[in-house]
Structure formats: C-alpha cells, structure tokens
KOLVO-350057 format. One record per residue (C-alpha): x, y, z; residue in one letter; residue number from 1. Coordinates in steps of 0.02 Angstrom, whole numbers, plus 50000, padded with zeros to 5 digits. Example, Ala and Ser with C-alpha at 12.3 -4.5 7.8 and 13.67 -1.06 7.14 Angstrom:
REM KOLVO-350057
<px=50615	py=49775	pz=50390	type=A	seq=1>
<px=50684	py=49947	pz=50357	type=S	seq=2>
***
This chain:
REM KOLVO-350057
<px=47823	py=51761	pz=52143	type=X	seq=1>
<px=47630	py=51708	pz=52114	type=X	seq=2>
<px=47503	py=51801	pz=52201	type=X	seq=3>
<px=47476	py=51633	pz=52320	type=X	seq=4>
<px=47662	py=51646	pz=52386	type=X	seq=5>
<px=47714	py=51505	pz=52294	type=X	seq=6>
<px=47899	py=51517	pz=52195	type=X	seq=7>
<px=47884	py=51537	pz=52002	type=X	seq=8>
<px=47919	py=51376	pz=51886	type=X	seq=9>
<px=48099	py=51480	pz=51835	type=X	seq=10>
<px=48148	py=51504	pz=52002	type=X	seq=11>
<px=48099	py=51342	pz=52079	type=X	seq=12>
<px=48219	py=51276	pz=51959	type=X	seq=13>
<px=48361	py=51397	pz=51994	type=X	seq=14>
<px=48357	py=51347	pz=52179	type=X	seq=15>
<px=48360	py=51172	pz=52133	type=X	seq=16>
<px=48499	py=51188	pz=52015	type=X	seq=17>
<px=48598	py=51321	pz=52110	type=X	seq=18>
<px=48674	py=51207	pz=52262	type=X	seq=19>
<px=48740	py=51080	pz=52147	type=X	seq=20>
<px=48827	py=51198	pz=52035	type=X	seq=21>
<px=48890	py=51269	pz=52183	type=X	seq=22>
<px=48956	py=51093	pz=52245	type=X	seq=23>
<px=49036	py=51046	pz=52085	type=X	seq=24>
<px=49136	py=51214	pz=52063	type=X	seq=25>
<px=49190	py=51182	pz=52248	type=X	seq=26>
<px=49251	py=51012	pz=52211	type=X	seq=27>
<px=49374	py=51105	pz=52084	type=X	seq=28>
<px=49429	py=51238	pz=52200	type=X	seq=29>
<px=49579	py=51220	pz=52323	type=X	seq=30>
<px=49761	py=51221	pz=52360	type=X	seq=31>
<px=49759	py=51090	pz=52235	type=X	seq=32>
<px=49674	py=51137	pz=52099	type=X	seq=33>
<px=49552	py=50999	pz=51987	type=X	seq=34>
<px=49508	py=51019	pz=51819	type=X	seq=35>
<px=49303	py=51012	pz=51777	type=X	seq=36>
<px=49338	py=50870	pz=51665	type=X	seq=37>
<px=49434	py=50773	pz=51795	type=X	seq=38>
<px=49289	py=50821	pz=51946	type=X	seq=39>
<px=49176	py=50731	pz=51821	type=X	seq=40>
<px=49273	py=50591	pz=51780	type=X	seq=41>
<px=49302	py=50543	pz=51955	type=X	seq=42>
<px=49114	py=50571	pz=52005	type=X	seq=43>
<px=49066	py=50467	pz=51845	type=X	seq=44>
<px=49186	py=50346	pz=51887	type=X	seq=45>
<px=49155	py=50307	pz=52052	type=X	seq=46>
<px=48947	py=50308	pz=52017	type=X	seq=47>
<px=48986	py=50151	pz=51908	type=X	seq=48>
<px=49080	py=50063	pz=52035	type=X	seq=49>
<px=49249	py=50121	pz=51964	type=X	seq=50>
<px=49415	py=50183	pz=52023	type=X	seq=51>
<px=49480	py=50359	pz=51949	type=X	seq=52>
<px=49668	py=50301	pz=51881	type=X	seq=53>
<px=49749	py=50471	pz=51952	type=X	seq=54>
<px=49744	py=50419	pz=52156	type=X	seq=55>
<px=49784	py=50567	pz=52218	type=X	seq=56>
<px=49629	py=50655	pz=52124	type=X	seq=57>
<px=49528	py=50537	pz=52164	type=X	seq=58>
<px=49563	py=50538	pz=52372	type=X	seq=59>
<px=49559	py=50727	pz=52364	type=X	seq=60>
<px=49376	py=50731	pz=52290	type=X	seq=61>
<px=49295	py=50575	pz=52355	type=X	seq=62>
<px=49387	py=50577	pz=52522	type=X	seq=63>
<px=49438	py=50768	pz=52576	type=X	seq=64>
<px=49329	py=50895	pz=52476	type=X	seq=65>
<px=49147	py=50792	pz=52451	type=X	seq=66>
<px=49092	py=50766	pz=52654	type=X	seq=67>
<px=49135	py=50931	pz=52678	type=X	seq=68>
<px=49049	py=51014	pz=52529	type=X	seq=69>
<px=48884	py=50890	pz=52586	type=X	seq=70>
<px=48915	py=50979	pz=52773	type=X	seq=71>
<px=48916	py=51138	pz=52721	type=X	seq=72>
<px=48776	py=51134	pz=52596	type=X	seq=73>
<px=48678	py=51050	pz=52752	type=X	seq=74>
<px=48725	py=51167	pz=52897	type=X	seq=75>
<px=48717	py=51318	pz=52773	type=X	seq=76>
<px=48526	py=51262	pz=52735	type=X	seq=77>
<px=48466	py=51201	pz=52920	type=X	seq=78>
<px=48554	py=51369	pz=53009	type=X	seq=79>
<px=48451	py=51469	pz=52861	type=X	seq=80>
<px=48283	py=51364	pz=52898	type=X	seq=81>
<px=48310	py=51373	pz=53081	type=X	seq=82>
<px=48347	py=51564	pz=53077	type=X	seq=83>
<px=48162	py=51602	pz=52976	type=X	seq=84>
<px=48098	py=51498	pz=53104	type=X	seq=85>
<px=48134	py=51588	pz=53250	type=X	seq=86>
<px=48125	py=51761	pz=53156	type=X	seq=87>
<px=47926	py=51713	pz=53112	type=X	seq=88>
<px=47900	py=51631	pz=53296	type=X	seq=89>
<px=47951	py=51768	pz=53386	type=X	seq=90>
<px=47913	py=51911	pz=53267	type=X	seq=91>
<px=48069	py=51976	pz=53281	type=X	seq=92>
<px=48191	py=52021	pz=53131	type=X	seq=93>
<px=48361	py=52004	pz=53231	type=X	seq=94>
<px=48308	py=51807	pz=53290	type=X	seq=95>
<px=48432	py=51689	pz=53277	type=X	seq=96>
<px=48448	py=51483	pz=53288	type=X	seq=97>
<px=48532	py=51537	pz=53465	type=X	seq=98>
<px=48383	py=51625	pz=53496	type=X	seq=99>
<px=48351	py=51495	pz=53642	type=X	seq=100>
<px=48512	py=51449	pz=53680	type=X	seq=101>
<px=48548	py=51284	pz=53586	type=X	seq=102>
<px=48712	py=51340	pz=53511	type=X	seq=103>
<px=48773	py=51383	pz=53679	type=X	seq=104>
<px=48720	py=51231	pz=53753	type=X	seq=105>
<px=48799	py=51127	pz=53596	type=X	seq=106>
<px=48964	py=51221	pz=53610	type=X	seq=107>
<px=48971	py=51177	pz=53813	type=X	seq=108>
<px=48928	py=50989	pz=53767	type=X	seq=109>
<px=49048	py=50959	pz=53638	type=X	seq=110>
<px=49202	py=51052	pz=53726	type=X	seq=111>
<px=49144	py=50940	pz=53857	type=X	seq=112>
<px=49175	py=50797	pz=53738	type=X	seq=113>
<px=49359	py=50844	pz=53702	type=X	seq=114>
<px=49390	py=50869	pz=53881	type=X	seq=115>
<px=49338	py=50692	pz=53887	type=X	seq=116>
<px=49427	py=50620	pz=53755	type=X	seq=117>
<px=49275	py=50598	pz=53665	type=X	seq=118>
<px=49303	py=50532	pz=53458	type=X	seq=119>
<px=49203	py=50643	pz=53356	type=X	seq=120>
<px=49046	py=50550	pz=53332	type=X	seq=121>
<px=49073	py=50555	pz=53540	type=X	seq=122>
<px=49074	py=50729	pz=53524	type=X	seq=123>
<px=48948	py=50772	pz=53419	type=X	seq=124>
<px=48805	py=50656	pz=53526	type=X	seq=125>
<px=48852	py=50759	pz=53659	type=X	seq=126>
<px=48838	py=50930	pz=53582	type=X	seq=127>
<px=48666	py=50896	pz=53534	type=X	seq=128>
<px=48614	py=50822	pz=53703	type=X	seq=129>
<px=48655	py=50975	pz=53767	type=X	seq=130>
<px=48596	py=51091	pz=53630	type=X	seq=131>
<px=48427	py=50998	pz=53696	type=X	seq=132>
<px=48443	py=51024	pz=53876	type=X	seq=133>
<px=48479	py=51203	pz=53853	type=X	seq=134>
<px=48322	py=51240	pz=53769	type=X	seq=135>
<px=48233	py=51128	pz=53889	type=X	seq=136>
<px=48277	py=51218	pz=54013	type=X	seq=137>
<px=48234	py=51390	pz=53935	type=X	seq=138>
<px=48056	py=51331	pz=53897	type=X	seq=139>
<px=48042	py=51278	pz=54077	type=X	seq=140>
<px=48098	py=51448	pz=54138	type=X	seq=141>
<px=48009	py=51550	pz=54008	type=X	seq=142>
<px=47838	py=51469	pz=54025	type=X	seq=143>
<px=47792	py=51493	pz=54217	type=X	seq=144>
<px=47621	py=51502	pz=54316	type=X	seq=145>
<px=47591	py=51667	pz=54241	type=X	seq=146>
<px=47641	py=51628	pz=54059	type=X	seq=147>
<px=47707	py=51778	pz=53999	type=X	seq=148>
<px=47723	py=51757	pz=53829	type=X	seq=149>
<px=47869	py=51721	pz=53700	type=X	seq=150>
<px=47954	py=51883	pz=53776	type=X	seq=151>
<px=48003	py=51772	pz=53931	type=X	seq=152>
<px=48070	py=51630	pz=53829	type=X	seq=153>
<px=48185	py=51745	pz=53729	type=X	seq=154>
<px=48248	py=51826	pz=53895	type=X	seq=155>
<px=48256	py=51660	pz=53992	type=X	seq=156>
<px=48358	py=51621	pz=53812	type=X	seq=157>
<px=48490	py=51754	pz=53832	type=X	seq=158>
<px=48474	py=51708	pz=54041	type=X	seq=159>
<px=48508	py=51521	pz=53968	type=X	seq=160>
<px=48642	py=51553	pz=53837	type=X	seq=161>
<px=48737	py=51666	pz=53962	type=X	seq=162>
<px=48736	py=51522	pz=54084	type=X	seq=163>
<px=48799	py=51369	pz=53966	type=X	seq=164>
<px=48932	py=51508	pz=53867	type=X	seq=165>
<px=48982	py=51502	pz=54083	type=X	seq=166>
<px=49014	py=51343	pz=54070	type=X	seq=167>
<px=49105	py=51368	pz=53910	type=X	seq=168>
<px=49229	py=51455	pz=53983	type=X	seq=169>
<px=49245	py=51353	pz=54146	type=X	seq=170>
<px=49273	py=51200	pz=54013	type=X	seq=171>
<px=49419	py=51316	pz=53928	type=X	seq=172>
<px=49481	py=51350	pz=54105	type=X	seq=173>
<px=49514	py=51155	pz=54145	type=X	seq=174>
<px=49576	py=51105	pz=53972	type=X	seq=175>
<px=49753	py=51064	pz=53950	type=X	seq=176>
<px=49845	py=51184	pz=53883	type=X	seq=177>
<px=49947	py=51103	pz=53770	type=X	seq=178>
<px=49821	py=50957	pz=53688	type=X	seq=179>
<px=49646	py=51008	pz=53742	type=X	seq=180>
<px=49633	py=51202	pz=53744	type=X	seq=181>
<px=49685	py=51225	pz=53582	type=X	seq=182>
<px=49551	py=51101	pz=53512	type=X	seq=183>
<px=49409	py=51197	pz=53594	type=X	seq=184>
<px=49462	py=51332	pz=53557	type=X	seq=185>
<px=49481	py=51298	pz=53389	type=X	seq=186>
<px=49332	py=51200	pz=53363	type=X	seq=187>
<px=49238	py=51347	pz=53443	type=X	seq=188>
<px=49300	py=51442	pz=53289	type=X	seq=189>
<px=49186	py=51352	pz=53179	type=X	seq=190>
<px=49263	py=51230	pz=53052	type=X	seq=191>
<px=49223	py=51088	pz=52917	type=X	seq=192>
<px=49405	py=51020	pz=52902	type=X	seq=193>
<px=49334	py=50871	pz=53023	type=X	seq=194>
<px=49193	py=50805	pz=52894	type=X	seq=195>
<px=49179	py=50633	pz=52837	type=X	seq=196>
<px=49052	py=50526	pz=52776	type=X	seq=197>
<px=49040	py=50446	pz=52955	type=X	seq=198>
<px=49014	py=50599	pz=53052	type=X	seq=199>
<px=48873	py=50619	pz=52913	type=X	seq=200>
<px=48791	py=50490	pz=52946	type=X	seq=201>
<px=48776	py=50531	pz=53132	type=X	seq=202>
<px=48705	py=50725	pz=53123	type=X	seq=203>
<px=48642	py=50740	pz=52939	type=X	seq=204>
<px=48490	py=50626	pz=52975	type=X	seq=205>
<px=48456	py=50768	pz=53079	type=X	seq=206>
<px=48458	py=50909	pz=52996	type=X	seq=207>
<px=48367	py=50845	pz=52863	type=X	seq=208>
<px=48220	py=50789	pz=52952	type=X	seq=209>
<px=48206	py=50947	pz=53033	type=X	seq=210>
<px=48209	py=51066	pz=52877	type=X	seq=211>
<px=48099	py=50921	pz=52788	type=X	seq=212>
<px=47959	py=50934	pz=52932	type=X	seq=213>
<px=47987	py=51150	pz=52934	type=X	seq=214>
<px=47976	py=51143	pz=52748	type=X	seq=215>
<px=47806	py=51026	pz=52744	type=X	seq=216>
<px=47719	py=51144	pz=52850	type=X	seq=217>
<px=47809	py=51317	pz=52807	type=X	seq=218>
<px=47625	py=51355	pz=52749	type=X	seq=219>
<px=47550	py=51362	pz=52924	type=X	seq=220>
<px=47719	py=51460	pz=52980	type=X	seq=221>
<px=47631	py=51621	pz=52901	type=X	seq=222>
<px=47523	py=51587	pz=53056	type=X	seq=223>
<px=47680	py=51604	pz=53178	type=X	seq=224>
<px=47676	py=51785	pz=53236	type=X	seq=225>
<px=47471	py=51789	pz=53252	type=X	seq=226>
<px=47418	py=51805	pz=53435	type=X	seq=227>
<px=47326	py=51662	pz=53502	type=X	seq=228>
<px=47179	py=51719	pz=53468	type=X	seq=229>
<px=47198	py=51769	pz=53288	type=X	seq=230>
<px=47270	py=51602	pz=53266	type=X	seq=231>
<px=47130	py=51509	pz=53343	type=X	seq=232>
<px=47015	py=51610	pz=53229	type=X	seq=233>
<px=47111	py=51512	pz=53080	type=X	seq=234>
<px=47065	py=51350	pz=53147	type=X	seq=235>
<px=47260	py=51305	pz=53193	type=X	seq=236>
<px=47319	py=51249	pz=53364	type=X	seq=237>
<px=47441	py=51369	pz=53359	type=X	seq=238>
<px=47532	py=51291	pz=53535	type=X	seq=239>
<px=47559	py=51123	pz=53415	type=X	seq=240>
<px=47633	py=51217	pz=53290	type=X	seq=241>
<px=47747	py=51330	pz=53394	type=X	seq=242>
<px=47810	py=51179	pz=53492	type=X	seq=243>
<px=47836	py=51079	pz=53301	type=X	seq=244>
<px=47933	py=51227	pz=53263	type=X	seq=245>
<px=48037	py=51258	pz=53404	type=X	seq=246>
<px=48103	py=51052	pz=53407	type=X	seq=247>
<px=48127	py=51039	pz=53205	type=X	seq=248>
<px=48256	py=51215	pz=53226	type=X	seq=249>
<px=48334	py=51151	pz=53398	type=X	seq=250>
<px=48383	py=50986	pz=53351	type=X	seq=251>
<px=48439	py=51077	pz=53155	type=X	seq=252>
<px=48538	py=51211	pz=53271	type=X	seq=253>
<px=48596	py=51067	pz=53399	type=X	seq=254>
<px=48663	py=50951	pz=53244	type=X	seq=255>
<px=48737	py=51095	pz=53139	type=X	seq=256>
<px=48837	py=51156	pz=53311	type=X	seq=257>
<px=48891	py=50999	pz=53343	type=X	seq=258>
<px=48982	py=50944	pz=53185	type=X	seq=259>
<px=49066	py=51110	pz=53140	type=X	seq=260>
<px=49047	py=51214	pz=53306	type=X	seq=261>
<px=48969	py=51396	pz=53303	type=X	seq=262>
<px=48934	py=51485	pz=53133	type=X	seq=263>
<px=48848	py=51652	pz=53173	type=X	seq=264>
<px=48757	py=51769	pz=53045	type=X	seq=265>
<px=48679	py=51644	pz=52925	type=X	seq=266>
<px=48535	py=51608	pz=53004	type=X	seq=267>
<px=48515	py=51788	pz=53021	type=X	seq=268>
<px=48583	py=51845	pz=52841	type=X	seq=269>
<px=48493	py=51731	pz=52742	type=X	seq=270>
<px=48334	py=51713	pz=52776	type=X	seq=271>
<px=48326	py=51920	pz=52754	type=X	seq=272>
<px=48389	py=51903	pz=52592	type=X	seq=273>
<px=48255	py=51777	pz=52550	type=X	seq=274>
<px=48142	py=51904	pz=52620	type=X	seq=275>
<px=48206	py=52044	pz=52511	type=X	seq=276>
<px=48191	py=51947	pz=52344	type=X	seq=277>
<px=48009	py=51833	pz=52379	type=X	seq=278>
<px=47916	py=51938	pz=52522	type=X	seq=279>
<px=47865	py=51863	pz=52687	type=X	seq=280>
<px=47769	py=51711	pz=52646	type=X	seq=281>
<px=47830	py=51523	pz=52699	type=X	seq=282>
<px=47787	py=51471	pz=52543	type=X	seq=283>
<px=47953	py=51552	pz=52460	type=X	seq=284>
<px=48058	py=51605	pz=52582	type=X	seq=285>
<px=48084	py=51420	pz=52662	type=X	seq=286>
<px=48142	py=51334	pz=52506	type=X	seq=287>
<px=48241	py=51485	pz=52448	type=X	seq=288>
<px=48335	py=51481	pz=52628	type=X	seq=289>
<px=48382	py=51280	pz=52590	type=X	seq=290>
<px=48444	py=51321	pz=52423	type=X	seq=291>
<px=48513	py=51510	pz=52454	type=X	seq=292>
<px=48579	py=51450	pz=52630	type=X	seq=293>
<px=48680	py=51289	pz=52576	type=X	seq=294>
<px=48744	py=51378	pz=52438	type=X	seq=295>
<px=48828	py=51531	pz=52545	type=X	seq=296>
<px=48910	py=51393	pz=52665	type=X	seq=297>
<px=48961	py=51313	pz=52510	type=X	seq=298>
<px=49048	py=51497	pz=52461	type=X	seq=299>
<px=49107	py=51523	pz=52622	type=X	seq=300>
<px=49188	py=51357	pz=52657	type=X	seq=301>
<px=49288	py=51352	pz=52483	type=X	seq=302>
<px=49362	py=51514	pz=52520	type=X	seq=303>
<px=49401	py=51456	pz=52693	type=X	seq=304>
<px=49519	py=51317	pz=52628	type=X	seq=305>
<px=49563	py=51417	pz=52477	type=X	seq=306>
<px=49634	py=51579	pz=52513	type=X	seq=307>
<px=49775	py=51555	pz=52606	type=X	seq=308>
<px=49906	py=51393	pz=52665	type=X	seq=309>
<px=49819	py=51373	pz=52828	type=X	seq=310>
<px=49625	py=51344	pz=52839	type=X	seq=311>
<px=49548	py=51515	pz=52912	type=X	seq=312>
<px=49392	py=51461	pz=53022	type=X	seq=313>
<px=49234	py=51486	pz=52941	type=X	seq=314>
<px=49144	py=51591	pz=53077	type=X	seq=315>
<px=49265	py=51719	pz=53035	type=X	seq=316>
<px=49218	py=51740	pz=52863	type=X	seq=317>
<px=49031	py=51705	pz=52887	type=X	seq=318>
<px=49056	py=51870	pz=52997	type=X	seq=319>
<px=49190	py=51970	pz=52874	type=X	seq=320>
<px=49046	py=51944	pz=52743	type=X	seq=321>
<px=48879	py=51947	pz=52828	type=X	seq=322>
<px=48905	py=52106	pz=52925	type=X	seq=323>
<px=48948	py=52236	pz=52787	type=X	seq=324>
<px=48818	py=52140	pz=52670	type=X	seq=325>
<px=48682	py=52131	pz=52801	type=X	seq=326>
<px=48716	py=52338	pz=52831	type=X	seq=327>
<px=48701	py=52339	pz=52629	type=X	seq=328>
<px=48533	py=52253	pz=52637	type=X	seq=329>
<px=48476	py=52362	pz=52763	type=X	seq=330>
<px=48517	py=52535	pz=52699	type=X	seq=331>
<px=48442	py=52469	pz=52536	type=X	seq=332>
<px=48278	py=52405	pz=52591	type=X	seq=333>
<px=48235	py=52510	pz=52739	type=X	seq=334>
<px=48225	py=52347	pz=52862	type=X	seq=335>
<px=48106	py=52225	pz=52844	type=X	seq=336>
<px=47948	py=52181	pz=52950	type=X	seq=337>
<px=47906	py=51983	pz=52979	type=X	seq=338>
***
C-alpha cells in the first residue's frame, strides 16, 4: 500500500480480477458438474445472441447458477461495505450491519410477507421497508434532548433489534405449521436458492448505489471516529457524513436481508481481514471489502449447494468458517484498533 492509503497498481488489479474468477469457477461447480470449456461456450454463446446446443447446460448456467452467483457476489460485497461502515462510525471493532437493527427489522418484514402470501419481489419490498423503520426508529430513540452520543444509538440498536427479533418470533408463533413456518424458518436460515434475474432487478439497484456512494466518499470515512470537534477542525460536516453513512449501509443491510435473509459474520470478518492486509485507511480497505467480500459469499454459497444432496443454508457456513478464522486473525494480529 502507498504511503497516501491508496491500493498498489498489482493489487488494484487482483481485486478487480479476483470476483470474476471466483464467479466463473462457481459456474463449474455443483451437483452437476460443467466443464470450463462448456461455462465459456455457453457465456460466449449467449453474449452473441445464441443458444448453447446442450439445453440442459445451458438452463443450469444461465438460469440456476448465474442470479445466484450475481447475489452472492452483491450481498457478500454490500454486508462487507456496510460492516466497515459501522465499525469506523462507531469506533468499535465488533460493529456489525445489524449494528442498528436493520437486519432484525428486515427479517420481521419479510416473514411478515410469507405470512401474507407475499411473491418474493412482495417480500423483499417489505423486508426493506422495515429494515428502514427499524433504524428509524433507533435514531429517534438514540438521539434525544440530551444527545448522548453514538453510545445511545448502539444501545437503543440492541433495545431496537431485541424488539423487531420479538416480533420475529410472534410472526413464527402465528405461521402455519405445515406451509408457512417452515418457510420462515427456513428463509431465516439465510439462503440464495430463491435468486433470479427478477428478484435482481428489484434489490441489486440497491446495493449498488449504496456501496457506490460509501465507496465515492470512503476518503472522508477516515474522518468517522473523530469527535465533533476534531472533525469540524477538518473542515467536514461530520453530522452530513454520519447520516450519508448510516442510509448508504441501512438500505445495503435492508436489501441484502431481504433477498437471502440473515447472513451473520461477514460484515464483521471481512472488513478485519481487509484491515489486517491494507491498514485502516478508506482508501484500501473499502474496495478490498467489495472485491474480498463478494468473493467469500461467492466461496461460501458454492459449497452450500455443493457439498452435500440437500442445500445447507448459508448462515451456517458463513458461521462454521468465520468463527474459527476470525479467532485465527485475532490470536495472530493481537486485535485491531479502527
């Protein structure tokens, strides 16, 4: 890394390059397993306008393994982006995109959206209205008459999570047994098996305006655990940049929850790793988390559909890895300060 903070030429290009290779391994890899040559042909063919002669091929890679490679590079690199966010805004190492209570509140709105009978675009508008009003209502809480500081939003978070998980659980409790309980809970598990290209098109827009905004000012988010006054002293409304923040990883968290449900420990994993190998400056650590971060979903979800004849829910790995890697990181390091 340059002594500005900005990512060597090399590595610039290995982050680039990285999530695609990533992707087109992952189009190989399955139950049913697809040459290289034949992942290219039907990518080549289908970029000219073609059809790939072997059907079956063609459905399982255009149709079945594609949306879902697209939703877990996007997820992994918003719930990376979102994690450094809150980790810098409230100086705190263990910060997560739930921080505020967003994934909570996106959980309760979409298994409110399969209690209604919701479709899944249904469901996922939902989740991220509520993802929204959750953290609504934990800035409203947090920031009273005697404005005491980030602390109270991260407690009137936890206050705020506690309430909508609640809720959760009251949704469970109602469900039908037979039809709807199973597809909350399930869905609660965390899961890509739903993606398509239309679902896409709902959430993705999203994500990727959030991490777009967060990446085009990840210079100023050096700025993010100053007090107020240091930050004035740098000439930056700091206020206007915590609130920027705070929407861009909300609405990231809210979309990312409500396509595949809850996937813990990336936005916690990740963005430490980024820290271990380019220090603590925005400059480095916010691309690295897109690339680093879609690329680890990308892992994660392969193996998920790959190791065994029924789909094992991603949360499960994401926790089965990230929790003997993250105590790996930490032993070797020493912990990190933001």
């Amino acid at each position: 890394m340059r002594r500005d903070g900005r990512l060597q030429v090399y590595w610039i290009i290995i982050l680039i390059v990285l999530p695609f290779i990533a992707a087109l391994i992952a189009l190989g890899l399955g139950r049913m397993q697809i040459s290289p040559g034949d992942v290219f042909d039907v990518l080549r063919t289908r970029i000219s306008g073609g059809h790939y002669a072997n059907m079956p091929v063609e459905k399982t890679i255009m149709q079945l393994r594609l949306p879902r490679i697209v939703l877990a590079a996007l997820v992994g690199a918003g719930l990376s982006v979102s994690g450094c966010a809150f980790q810098s805004l409230f100086a705190n190492p263990l910060a997560t995109p739930d921080t505020l209570g967003v994934a909570s509140g996106a959980s309760f709105g979409a298994a409110l959206g399969i209690l209604l009978g919701f479709d899944l675009v249904g469901v996922q508008f939902v989740g991220m209205l509520m993802g929204g009003a959750a953290v609504t209502l934990t800035w409203l809480a947090g920031s009273g008459k005697d404005k005491g500081g980030l602390s109270y939003i991260v407690l009137s978070g936890i206050m705020i999570g506690s309430l909508f998980s609640a809720l959760v659980s009251l949704i469970k409790y109602v469900a039908d047994e037979e039809s709807q309980l199973p597809a909350i809970t399930y869905w609660l598990m965390g899961g890509l098996d739903k993606a398509s290209f239309r679902t896409l098109s709902f959430g993705s827009p999203v994500i990727i305006a959030g991490v777009l905004v967060l990446f085009l000012i990840r210079w100023r988010m050096n700025l993010l655990p100053l007090s107020d006054d240091e930050a004035k002293a740098s000439g930056v409304n700091i206020r206007a940049l915590r609130t920027v923040t705070v929407i861009c990883a909300t609405v990231i968290t809210a979309s990312c929850v409500s396509m595949c449900g809850q996937v813990g420990w990336v936005g916690l994993l990740i963005p430490h790793m980024c820290r271990m190998l380019f220090g603590n400056n925005h400059l480095s650590i916010i691309p690295a988390s897109v690339s680093l971060g879609a690329v680890f979903m990308i892992a994660v979800d392969t193996m998920a559909r790959s190791i065994s004849a029924a789909e094992i829910p991603v949360s499960i790995l994401t926790a089965i890895i990230g929790a003997p890697f993250f105590i790996m990181l930490m032993r070797r390091s020493g912990g990190w300060r933001i």
